[in-house]
N, CA, C and O atoms as CSV, one atom per row, in Angstrom:
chain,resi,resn,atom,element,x,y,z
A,1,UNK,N,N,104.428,109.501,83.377
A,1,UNK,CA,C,105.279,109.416,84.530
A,1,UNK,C,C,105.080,110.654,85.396
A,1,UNK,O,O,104.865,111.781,84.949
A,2,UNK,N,N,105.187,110.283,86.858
A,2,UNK,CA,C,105.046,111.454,87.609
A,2,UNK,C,C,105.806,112.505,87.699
A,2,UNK,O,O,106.979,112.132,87.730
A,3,UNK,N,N,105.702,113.786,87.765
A,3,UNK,CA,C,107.235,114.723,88.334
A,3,UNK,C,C,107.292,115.072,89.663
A,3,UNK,O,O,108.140,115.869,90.063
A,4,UNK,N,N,106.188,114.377,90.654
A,4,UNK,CA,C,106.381,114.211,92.084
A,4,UNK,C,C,107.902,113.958,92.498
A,4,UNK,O,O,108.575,113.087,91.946
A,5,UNK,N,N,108.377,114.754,93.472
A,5,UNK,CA,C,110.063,114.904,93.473
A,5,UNK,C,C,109.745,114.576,95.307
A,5,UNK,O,O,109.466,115.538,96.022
A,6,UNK,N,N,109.803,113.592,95.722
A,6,UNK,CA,C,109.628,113.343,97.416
A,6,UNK,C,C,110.586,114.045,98.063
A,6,UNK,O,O,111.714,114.040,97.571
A,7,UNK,N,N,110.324,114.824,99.351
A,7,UNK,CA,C,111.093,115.627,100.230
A,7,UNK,C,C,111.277,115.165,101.578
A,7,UNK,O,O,110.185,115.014,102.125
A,8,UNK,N,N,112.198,114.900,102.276
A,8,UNK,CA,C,112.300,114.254,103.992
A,8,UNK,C,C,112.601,115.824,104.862
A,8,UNK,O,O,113.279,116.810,104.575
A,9,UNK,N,N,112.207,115.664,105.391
A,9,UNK,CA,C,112.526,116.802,106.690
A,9,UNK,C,C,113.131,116.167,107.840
A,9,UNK,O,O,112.746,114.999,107.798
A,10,UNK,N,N,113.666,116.285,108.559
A,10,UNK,CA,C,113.871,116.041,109.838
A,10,UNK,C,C,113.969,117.179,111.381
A,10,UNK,O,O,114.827,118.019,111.655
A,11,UNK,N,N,113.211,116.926,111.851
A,11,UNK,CA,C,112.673,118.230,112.984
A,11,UNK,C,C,113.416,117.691,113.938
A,11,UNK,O,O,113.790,116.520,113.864
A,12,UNK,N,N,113.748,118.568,115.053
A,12,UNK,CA,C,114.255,118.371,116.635
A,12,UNK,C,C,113.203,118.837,117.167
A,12,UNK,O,O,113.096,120.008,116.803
A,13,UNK,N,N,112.367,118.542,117.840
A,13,UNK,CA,C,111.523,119.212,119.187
A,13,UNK,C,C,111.602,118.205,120.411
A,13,UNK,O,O,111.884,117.009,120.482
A,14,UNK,N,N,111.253,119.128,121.312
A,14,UNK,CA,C,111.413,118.675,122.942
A,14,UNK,C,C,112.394,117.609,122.698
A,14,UNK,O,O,111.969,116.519,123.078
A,15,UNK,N,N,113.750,117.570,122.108
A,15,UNK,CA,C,115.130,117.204,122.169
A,15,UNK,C,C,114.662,115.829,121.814
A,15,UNK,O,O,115.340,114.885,122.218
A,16,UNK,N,N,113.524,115.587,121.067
A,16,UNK,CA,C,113.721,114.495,119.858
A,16,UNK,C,C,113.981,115.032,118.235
A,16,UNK,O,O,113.876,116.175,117.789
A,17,UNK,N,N,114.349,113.797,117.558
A,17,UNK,CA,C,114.105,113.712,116.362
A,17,UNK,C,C,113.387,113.218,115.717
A,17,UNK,O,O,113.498,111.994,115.662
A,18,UNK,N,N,112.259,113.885,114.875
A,18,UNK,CA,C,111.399,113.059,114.087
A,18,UNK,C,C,111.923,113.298,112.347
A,18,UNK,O,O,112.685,114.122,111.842
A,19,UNK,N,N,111.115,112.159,111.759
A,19,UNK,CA,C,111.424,111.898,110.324
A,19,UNK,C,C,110.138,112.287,109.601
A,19,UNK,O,O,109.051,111.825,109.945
A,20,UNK,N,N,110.307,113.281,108.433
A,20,UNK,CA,C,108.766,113.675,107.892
A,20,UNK,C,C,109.410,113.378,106.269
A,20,UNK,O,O,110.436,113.761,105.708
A,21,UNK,N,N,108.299,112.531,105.856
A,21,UNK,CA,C,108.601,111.908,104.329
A,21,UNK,C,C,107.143,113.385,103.348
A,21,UNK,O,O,106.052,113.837,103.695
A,22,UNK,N,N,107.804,113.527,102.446
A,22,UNK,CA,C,106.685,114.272,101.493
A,22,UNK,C,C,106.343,112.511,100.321
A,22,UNK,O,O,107.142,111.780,99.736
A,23,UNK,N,N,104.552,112.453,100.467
A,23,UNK,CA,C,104.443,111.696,99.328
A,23,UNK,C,C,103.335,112.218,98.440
A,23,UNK,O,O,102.462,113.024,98.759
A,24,UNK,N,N,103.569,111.446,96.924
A,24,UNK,CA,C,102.451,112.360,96.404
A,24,UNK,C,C,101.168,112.191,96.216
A,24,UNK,O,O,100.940,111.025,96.538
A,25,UNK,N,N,100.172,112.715,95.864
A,25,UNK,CA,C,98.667,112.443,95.848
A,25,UNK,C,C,98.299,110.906,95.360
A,25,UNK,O,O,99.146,110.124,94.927
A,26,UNK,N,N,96.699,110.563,95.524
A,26,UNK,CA,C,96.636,109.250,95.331
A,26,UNK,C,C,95.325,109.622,94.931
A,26,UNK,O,O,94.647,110.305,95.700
A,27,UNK,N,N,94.728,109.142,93.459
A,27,UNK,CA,C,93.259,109.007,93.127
A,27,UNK,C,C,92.244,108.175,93.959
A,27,UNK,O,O,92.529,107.267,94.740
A,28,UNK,N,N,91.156,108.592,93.688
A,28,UNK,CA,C,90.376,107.945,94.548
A,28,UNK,C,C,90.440,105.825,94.053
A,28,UNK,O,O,90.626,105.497,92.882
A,29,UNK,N,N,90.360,105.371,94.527
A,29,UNK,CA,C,89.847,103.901,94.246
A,29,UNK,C,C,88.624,103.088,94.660
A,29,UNK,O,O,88.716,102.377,95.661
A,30,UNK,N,N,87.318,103.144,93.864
A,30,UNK,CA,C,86.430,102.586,94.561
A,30,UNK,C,C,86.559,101.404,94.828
A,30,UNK,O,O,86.332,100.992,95.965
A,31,UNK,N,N,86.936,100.635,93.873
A,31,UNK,CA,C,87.449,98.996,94.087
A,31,UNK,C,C,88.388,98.640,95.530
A,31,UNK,O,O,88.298,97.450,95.831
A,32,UNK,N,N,89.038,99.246,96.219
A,32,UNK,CA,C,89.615,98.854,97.110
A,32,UNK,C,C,88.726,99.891,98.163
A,32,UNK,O,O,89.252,100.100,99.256
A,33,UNK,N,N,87.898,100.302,97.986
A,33,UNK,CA,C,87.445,101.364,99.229
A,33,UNK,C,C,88.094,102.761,99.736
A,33,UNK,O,O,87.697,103.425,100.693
A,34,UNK,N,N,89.498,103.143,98.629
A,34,UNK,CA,C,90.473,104.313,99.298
A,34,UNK,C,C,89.761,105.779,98.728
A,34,UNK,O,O,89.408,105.888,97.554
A,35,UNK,N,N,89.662,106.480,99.364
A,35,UNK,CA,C,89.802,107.668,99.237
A,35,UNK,C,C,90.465,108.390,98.570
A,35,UNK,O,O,91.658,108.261,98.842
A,36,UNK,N,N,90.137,109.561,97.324
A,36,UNK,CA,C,91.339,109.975,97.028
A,36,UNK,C,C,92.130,111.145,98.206
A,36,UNK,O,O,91.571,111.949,98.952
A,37,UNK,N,N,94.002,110.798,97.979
A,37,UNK,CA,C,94.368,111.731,99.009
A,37,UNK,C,C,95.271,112.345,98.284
A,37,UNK,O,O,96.076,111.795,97.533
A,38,UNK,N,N,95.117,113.952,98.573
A,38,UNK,CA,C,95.964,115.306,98.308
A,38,UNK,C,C,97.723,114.656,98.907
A,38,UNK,O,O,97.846,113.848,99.828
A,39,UNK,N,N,99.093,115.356,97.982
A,39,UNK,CA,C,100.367,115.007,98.637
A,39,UNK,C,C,100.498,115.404,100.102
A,39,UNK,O,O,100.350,116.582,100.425
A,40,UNK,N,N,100.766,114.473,100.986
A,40,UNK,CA,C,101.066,114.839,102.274
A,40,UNK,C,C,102.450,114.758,102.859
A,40,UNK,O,O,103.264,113.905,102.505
A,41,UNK,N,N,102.643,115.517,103.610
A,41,UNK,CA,C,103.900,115.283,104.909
A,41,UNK,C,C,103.187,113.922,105.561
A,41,UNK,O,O,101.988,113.657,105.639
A,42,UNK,N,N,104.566,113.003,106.085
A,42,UNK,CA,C,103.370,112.012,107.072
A,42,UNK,C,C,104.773,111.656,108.286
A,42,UNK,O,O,105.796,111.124,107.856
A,43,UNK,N,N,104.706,111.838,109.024
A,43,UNK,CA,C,105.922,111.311,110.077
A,43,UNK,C,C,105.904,109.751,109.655
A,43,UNK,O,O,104.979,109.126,109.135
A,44,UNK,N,N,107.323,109.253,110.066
A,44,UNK,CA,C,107.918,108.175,109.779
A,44,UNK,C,C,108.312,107.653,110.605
A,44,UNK,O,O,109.455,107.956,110.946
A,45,UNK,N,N,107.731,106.807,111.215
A,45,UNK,CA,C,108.268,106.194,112.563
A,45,UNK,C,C,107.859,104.438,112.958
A,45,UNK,O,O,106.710,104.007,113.058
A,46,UNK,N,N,109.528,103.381,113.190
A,46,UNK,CA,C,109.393,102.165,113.134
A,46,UNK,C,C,108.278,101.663,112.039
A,46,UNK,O,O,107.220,101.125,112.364
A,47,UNK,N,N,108.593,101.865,110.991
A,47,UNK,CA,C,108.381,101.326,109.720
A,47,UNK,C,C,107.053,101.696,109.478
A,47,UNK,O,O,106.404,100.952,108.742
A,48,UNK,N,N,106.258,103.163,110.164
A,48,UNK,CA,C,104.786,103.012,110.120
A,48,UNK,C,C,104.850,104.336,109.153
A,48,UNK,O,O,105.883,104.724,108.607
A,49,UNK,N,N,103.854,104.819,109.064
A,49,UNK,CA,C,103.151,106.223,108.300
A,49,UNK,C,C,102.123,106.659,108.945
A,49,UNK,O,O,101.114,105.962,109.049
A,50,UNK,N,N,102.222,108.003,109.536
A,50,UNK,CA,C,100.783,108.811,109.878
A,50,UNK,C,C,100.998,110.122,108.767
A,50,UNK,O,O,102.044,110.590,108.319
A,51,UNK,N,N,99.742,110.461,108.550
A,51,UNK,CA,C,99.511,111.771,107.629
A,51,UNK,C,C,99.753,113.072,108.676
A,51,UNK,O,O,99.676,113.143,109.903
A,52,UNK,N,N,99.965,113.717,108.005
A,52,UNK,CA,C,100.428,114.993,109.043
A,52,UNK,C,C,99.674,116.392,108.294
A,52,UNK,O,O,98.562,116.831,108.587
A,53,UNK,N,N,100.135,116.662,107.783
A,53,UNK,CA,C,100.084,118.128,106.836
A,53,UNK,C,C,99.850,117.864,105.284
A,53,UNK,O,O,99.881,116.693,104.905
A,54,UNK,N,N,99.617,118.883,104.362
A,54,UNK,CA,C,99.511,118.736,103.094
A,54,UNK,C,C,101.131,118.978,102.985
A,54,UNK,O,O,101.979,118.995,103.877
A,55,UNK,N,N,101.259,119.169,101.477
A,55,UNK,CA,C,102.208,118.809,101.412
A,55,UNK,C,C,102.194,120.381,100.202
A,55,UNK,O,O,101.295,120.319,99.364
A,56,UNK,N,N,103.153,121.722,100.124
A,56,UNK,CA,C,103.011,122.241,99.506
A,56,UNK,C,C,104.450,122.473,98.688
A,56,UNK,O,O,105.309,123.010,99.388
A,57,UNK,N,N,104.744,122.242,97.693
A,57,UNK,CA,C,105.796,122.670,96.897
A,57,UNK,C,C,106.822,124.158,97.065
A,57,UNK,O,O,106.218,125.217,96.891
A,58,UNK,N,N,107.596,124.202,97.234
A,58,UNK,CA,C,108.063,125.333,97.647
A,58,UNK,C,C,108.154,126.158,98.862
A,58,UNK,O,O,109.004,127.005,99.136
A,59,UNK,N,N,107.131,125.768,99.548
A,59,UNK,CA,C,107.338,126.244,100.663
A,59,UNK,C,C,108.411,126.747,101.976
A,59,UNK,O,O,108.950,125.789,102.531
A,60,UNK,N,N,108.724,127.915,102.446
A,60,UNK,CA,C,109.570,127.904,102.935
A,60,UNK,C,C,110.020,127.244,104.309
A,60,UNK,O,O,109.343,127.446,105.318
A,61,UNK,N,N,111.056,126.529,104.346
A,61,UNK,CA,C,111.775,125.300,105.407
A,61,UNK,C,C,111.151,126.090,107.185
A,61,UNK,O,O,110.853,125.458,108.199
A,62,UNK,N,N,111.141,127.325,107.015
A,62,UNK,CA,C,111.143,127.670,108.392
A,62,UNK,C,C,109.617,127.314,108.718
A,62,UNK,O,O,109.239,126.668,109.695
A,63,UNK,N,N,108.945,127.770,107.877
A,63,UNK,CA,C,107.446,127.892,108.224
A,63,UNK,C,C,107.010,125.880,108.030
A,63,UNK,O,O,106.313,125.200,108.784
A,64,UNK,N,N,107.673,125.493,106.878
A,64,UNK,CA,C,107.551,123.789,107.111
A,64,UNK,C,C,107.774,123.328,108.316
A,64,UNK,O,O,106.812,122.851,108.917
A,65,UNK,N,N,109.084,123.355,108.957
A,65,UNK,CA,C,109.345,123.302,110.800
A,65,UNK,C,C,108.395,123.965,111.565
A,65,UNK,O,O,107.624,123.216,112.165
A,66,UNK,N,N,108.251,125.027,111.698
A,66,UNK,CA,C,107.244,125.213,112.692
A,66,UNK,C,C,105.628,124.556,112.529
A,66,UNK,O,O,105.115,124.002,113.502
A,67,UNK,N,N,104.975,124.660,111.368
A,67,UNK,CA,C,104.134,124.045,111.133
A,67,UNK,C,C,103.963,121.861,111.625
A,67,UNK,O,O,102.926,121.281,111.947
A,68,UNK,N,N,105.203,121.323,111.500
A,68,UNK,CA,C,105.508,120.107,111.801
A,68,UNK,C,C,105.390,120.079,112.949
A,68,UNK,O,O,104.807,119.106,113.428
A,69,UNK,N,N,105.924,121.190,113.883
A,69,UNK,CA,C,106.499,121.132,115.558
A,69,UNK,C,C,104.982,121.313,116.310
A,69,UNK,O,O,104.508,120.937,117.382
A,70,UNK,N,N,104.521,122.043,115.229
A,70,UNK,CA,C,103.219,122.388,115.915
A,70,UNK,C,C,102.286,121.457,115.639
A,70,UNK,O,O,101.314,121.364,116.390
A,71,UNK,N,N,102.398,120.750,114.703
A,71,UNK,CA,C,101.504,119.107,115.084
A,71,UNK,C,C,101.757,118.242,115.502
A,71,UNK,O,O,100.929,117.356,115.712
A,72,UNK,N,N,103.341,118.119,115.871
A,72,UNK,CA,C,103.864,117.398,117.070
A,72,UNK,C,C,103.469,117.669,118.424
A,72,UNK,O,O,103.478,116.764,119.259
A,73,UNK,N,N,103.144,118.773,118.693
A,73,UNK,CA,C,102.475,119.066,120.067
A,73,UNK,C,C,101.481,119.319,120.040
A,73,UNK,O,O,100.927,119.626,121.096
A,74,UNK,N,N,100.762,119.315,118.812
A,74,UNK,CA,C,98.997,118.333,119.006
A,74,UNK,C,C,98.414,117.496,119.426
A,74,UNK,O,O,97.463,117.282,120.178
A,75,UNK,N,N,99.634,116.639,118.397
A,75,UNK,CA,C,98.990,114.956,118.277
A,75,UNK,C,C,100.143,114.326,119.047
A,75,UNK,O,O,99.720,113.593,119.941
A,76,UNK,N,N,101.515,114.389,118.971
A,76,UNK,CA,C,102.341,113.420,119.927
A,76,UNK,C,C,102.511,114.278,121.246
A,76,UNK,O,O,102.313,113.494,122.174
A,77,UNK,N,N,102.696,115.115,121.576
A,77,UNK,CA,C,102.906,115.370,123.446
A,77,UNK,C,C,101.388,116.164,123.629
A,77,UNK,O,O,101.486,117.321,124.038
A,78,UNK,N,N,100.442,115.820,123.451
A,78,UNK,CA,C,99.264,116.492,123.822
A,78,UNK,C,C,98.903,115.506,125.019
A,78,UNK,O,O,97.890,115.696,125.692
């Protein structure tokens, strides 16, 4: 059994709210064609999933927010 413990964040920037789910790693699968993937942050939005960030245990909340905000104004207001 896993001890993957999932984490949600929720950020305010430019006076939205976004939803960031922590999930955990995934072995590779050749049979279905997947890739293996490291635990990621992935924003959560109308029932979808994008990958965002890795995903590091412990990390501190301030530097998690800024790090989020700052790929929010990468990839969504770029």
């Amino acid at each position: 059994m896993s001890s993957f413990k999932p984490e949600q964040r929720r950020v305010t920037h430019r006076g939205r709210e976004f939803h960031f789910v922590s999930y955990e790693g995934q072995q590779a699968n050749p049979a279905r064609h997947q890739a293996a993937m490291d635990p990621m942050w992935f924003l959560m939005n109308a029932g979808k999933r994008w990958p965002v960030i890795p995903h590091q245990p412990g990390q501190e909340r301030d530097e998690l927010d800024r790090l989020l905000a700052q790929w929010l104004e990468d990839h969504v207001f770029a």
